[in-house]
C-alpha positions in Angstrom: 0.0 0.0 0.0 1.3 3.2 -1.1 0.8 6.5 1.2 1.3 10.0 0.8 3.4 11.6 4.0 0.8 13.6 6.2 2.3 16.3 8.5 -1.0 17.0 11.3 -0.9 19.7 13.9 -2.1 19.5 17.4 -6.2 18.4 17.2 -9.1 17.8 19.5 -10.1 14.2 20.1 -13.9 14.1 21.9 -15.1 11.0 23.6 -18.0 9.9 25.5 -19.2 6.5 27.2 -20.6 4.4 29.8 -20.0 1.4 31.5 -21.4 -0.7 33.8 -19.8 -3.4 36.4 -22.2 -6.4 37.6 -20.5 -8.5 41.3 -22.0 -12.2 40.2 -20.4 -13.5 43.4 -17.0 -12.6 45.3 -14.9 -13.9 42.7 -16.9 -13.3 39.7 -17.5 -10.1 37.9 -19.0 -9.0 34.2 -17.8 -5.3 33.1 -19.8 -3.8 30.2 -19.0 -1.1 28.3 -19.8 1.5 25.0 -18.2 4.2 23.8 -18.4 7.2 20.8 -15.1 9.2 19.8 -15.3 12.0 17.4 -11.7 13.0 16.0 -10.8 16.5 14.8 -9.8 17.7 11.3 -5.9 17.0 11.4 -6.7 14.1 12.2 -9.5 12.9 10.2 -7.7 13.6 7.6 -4.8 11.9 7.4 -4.7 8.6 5.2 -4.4 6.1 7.4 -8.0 7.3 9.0 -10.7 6.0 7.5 -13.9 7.8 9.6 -14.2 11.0 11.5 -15.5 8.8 14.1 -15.9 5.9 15.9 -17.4 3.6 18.1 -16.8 0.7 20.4 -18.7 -2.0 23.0 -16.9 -4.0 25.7 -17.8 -6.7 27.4 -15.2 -8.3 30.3 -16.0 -11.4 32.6 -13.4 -11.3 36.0 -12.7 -14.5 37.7 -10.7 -13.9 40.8 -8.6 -16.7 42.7 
């Protein structure tokens, strides 16, 4: 894959989520999680960025010993 070189200056990346964390039992937990990030101009456009934005969803199970 060939790329142009990209030069950015200093940007604003925005993000914004939730999550959520469920005890099952002392040594069992499930984490859940979403998120949105919106990235600025420098960065958006660069060519290795495909969106202005993203998102994302997490789920994590915890089993303690």
């Amino acid at each position: 894959m060939n790329r142009a070189a990209y030069t950015a200056d200093a940007d604003t990346v925005y993000e914004i989520g939730i999550s959520a964390m469920y005890q099952i039992d002392q040594q069992q937990m499930i984490r859940v999680g979403a998120s949105y990030t919106s990235y600025g101009d420098e960065i958006a456009d660069s060519s290795i960025v495909e969106d202005d934005k993203s998102t994302s969803v997490s789920l994590l199970y915890m089993y303690r010993f």
